[in-house]
MDAnalysis code that builds the backbone (N, CA, C; Angstrom):
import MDAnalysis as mda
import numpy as np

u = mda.Universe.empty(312, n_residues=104, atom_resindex=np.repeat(np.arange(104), 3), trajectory=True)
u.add_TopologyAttr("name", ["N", "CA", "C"] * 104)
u.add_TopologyAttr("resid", np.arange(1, 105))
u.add_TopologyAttr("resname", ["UNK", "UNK", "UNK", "UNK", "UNK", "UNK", "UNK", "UNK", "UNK", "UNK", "UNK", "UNK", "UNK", "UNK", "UNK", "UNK", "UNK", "UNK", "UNK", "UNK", "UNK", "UNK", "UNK", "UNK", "UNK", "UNK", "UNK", "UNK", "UNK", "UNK", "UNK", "UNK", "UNK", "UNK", "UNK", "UNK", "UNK", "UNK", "UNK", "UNK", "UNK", "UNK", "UNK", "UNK", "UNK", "UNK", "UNK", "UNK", "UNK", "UNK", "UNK", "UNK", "UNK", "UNK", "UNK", "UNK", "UNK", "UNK", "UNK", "UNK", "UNK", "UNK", "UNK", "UNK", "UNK", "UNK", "UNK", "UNK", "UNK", "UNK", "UNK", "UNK", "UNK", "UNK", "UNK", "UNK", "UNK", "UNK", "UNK", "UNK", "UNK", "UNK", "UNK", "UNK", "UNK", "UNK", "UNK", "UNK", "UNK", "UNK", "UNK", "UNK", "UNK", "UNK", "UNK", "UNK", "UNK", "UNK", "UNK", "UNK", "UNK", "UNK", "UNK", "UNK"])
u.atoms.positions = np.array([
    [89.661, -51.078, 20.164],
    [89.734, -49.823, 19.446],
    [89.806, -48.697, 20.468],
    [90.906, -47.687, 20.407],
    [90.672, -46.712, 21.424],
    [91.022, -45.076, 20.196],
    [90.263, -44.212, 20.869],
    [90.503, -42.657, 20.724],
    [91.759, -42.196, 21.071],
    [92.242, -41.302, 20.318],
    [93.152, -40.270, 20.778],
    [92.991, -38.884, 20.712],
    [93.452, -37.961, 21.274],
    [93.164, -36.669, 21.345],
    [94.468, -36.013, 21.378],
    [94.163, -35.126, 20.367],
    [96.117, -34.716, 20.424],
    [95.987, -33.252, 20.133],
    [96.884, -32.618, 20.639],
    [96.632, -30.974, 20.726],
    [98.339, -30.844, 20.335],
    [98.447, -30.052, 19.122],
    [100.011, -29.770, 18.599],
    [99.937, -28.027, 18.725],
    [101.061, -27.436, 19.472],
    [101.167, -26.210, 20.032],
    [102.399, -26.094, 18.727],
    [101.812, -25.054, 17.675],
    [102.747, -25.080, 16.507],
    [103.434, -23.470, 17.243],
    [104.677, -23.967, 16.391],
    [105.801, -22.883, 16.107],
    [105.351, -21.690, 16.087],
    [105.213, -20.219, 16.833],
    [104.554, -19.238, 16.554],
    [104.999, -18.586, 14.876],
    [104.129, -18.168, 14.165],
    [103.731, -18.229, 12.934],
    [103.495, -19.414, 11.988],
    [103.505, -20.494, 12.356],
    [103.936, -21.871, 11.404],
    [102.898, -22.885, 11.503],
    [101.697, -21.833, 12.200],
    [100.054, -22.786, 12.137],
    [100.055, -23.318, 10.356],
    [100.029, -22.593, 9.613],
    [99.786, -22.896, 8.219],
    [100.273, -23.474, 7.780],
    [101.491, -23.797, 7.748],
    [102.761, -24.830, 7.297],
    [102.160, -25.866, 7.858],
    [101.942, -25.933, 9.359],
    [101.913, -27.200, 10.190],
    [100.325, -27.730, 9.301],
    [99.040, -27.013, 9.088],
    [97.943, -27.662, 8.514],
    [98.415, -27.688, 7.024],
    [99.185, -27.090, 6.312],
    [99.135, -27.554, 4.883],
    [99.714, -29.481, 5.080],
    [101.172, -29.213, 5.943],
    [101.286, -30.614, 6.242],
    [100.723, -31.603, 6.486],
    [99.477, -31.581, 7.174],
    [98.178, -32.320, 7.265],
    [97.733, -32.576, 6.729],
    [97.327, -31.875, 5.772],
    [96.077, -32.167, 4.656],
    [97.264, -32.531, 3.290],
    [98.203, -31.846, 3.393],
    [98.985, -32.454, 2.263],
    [99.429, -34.032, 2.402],
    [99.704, -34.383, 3.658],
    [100.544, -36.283, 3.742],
    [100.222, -36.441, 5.051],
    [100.007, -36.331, 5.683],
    [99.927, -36.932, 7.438],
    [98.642, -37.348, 7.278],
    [97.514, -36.341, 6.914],
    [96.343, -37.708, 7.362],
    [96.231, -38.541, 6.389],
    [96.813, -38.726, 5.464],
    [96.717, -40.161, 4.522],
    [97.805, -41.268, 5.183],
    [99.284, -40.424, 5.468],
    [99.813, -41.571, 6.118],
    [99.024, -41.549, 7.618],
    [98.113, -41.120, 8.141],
    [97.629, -41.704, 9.274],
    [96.555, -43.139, 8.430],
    [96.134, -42.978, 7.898],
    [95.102, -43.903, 7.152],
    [95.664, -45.040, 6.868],
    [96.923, -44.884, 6.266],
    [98.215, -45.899, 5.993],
    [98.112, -46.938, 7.131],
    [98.322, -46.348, 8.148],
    [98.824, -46.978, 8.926],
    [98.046, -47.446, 10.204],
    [97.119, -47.489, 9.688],
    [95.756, -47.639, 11.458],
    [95.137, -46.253, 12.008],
    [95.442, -45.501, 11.648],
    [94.797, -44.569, 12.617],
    [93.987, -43.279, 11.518],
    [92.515, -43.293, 11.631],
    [91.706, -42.693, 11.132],
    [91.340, -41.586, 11.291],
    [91.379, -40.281, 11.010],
    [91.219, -39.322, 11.099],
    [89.612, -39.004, 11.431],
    [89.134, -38.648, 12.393],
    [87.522, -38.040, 12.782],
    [87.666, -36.583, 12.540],
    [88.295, -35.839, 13.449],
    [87.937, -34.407, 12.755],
    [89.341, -33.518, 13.482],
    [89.876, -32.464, 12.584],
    [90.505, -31.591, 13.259],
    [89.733, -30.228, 13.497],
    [90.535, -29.364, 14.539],
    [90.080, -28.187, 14.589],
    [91.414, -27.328, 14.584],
    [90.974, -25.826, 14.556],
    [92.447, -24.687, 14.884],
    [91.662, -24.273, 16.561],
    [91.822, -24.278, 17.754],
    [91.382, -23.400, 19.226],
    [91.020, -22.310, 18.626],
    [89.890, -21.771, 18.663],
    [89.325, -20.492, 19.047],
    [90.445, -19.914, 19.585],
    [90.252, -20.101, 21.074],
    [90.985, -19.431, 22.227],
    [92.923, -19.554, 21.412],
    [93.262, -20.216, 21.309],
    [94.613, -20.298, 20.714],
    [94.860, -20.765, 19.967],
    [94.771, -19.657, 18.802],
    [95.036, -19.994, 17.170],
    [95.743, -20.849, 16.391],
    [97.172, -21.011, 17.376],
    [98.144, -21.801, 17.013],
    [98.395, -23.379, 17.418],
    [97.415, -23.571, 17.744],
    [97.012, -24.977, 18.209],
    [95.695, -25.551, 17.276],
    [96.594, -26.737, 17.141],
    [95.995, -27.855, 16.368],
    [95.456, -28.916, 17.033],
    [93.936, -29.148, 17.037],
    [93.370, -30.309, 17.677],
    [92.789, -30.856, 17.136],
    [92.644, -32.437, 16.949],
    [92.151, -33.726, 16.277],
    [92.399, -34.930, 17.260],
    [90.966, -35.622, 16.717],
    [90.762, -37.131, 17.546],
    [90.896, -38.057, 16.316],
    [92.099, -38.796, 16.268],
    [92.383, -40.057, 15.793],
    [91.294, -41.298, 16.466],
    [90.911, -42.198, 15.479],
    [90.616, -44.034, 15.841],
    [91.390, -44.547, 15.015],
    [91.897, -45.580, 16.752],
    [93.359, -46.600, 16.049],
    [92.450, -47.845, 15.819],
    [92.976, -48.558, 15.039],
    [92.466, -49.790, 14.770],
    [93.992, -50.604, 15.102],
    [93.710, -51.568, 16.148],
    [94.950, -52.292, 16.359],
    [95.590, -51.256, 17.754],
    [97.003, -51.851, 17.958],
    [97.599, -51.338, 18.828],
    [98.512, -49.898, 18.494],
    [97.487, -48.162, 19.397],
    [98.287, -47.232, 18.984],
    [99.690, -47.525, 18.907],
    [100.351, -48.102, 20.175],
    [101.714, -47.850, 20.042],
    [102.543, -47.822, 18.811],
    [102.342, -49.308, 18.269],
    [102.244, -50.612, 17.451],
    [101.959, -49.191, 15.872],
    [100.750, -48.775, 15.339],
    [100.990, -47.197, 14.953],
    [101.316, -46.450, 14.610],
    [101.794, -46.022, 15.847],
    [102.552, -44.504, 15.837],
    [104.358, -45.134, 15.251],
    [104.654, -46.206, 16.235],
    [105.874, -46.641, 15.510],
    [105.998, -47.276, 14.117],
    [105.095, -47.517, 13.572],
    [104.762, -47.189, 11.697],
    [104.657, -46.303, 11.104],
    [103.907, -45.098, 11.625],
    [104.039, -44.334, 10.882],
    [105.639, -43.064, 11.110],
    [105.988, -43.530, 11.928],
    [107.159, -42.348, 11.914],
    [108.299, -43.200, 11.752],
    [108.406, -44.391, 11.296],
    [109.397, -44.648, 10.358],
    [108.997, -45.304, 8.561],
    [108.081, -44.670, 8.669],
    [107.347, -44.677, 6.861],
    [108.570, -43.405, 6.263],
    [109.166, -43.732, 5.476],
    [109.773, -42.848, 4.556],
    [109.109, -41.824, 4.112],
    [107.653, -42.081, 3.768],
    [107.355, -41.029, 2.845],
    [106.956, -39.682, 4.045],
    [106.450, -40.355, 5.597],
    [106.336, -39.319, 6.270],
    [107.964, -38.824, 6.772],
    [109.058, -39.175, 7.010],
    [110.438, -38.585, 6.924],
    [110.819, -37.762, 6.037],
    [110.361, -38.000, 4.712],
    [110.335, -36.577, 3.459],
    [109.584, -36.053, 3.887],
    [108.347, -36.012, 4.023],
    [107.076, -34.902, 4.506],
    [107.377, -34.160, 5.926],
    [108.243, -34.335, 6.231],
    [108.339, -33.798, 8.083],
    [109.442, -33.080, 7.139],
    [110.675, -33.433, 6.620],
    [111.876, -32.693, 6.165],
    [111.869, -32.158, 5.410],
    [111.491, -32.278, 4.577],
    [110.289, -30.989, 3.455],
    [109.750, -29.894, 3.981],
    [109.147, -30.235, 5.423],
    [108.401, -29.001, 5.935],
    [109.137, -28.499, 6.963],
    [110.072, -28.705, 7.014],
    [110.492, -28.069, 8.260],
    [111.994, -27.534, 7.905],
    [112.569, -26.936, 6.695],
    [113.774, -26.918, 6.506],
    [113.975, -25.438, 7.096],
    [112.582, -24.585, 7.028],
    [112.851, -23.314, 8.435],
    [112.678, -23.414, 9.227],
    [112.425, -24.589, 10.272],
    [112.637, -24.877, 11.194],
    [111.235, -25.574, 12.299],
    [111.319, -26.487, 13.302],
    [110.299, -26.939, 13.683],
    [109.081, -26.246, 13.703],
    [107.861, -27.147, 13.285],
    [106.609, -26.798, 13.119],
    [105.780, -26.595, 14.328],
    [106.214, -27.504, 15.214],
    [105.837, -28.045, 16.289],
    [106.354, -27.429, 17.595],
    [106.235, -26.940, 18.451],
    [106.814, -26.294, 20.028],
    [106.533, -28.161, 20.985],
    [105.315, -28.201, 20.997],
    [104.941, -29.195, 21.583],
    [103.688, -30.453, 21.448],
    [103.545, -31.691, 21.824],
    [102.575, -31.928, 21.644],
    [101.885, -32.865, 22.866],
    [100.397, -32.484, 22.859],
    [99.940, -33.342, 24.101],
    [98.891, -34.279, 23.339],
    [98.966, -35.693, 24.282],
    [98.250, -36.567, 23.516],
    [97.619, -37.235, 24.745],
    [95.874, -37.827, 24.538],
    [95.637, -38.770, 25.626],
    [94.362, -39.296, 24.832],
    [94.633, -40.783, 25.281],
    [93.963, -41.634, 25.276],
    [92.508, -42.255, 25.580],
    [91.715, -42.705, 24.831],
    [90.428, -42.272, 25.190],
    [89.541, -43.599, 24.791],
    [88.572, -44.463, 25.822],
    [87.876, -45.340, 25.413],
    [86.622, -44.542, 25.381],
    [85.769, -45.142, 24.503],
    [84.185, -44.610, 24.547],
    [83.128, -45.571, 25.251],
    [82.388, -44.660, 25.928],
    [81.499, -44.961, 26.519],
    [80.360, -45.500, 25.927],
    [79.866, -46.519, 27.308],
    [78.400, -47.316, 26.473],
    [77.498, -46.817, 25.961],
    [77.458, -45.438, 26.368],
    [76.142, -44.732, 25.678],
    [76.712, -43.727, 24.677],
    [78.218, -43.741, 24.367],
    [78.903, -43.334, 23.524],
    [78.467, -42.975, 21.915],
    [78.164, -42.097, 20.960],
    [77.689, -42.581, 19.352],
    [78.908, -42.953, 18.809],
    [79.954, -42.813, 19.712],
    [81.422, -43.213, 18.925],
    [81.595, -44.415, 18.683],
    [80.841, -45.428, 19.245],
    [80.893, -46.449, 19.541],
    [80.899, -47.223, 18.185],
])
């Protein structure tokens, strides 16, 4: 089982679009598909950034290449984005927990 940590640098004005998308279909198709939602946040420091730690069960790669060829998330990305990307960028890293970890 490993952590992920992912920080999405949304579209300047398109924080809201990008979290309605979230809470509307992405974290259920994350659930779909192995990877469990623990918690998101919006940065203090930079509003327009989206941060959340996923737990994969199974292999992320294995995943991520399920869920982005699930149909229903291909309507949900093209649905939301017909004014244009939500997203500027995204950073992601990988994370085991430690023995004295409560993640554990």
């Amino acid at each position: 089982m490993s952590y992920e940590l992912r920080i999405y640098h949304a579209t300047p004005g398109k924080i809201s679009n990008l979290l309605s998308r979230f809470r509307d279909h992405t974290v259920d198709l994350f659930a779909k598909h192995g990877m469990e939602s623990i918690a998101y946040w919006v940065d203090d420091a930079a509003p327009e950034d989206l941060v959340y730690v996923l737990k994969h069960s199974g292999d992320p790669a294995a995943n991520w290449s399920a869920f982005i060829a699930d149909p229903d998330w291909i309507e949900a990305k093209s649905a939301s984005e017909v004014d244009g990307s939500l997203v500027v960028s995204i950073d992601s890293r990988y994370m085991t927990a430690t023995d004295f970890s409560k993640m554990k």
